[in-house]
C-alpha positions in Angstrom: 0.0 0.0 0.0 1.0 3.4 -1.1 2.1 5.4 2.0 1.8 9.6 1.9 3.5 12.5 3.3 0.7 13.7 5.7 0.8 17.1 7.5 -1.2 18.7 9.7 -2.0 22.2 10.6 -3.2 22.0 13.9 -4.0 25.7 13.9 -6.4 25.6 10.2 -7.8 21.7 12.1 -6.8 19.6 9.3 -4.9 17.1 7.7 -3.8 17.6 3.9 -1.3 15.7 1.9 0.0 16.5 -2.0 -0.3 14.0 -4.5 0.3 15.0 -8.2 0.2 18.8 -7.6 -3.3 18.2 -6.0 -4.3 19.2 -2.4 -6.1 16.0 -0.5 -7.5 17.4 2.8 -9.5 15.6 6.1 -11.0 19.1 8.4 -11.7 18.9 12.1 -12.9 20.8 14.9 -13.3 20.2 18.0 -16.6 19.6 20.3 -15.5 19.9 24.0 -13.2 16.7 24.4 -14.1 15.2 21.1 -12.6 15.1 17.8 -15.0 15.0 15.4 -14.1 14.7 11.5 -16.6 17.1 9.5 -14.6 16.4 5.4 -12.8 14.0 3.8 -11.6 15.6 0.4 -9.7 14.2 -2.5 -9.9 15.7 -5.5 -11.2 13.0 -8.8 -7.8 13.2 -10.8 -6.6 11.3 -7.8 -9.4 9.0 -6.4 -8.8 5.0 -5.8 -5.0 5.5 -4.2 -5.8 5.1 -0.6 -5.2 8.6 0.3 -8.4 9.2 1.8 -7.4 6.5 4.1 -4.1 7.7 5.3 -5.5 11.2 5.9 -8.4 9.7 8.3 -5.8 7.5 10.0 -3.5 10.4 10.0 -6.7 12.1 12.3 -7.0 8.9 14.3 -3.5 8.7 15.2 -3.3 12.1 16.4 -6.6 12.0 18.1 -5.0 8.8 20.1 -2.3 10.5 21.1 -4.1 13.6 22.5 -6.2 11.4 24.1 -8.9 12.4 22.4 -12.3 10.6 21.6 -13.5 10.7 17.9 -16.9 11.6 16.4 -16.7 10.8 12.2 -19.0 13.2 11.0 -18.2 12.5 7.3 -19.8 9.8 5.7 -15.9 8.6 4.6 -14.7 8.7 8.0 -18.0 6.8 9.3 -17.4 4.1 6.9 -13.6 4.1 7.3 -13.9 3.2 11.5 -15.8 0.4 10.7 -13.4 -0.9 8.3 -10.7 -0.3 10.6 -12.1 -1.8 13.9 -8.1 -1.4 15.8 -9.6 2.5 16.1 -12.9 1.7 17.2 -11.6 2.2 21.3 -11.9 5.6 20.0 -15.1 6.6 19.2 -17.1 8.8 21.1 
């Protein structure tokens, strides 16, 4: 599986990585103690590569370690959890 430079912007709450020129992004705010995911965007010249994926494990990941609960707002993120049951601990 194709792995991808993610970076985050803590201050702008998301997640964004470059792939062909083109901006893929996952937003966030936060809701008291909770994470929640509100947009998983990749733009259709890139689809199918599993970048969605590592931007929404990207959030996961950094919601773990900030001990943070996760609400996946986004249909993508809703279905992604459930494919990925190691992150399920984490849902609010």
């Amino acid at each position: 599986m194709q792995r991808y430079e993610v970076h985050h912007d803590p201050v702008a709450h998301r997640f964004t990585t470059v792939v062909d020129g083109l901006e893929a992004e996952v937003t966030y705010h936060y809701d008291g103690d909770l994470l929640v995911i509100n947009h998983t965007g990749v733009p259709r010249l890139i689809e199918g590569r599993g970048i969605a994926s590592e931007l929404v494990r990207a959030a996961f990941e950094f919601a773990r370690g900030a001990g943070l609960r996760v609400r996946p707002a986004c249909s993508y993120a809703a279905l992604w959890v459930q494919r990925h049951k190691q992150y399920g601990d984490l849902l609010a």
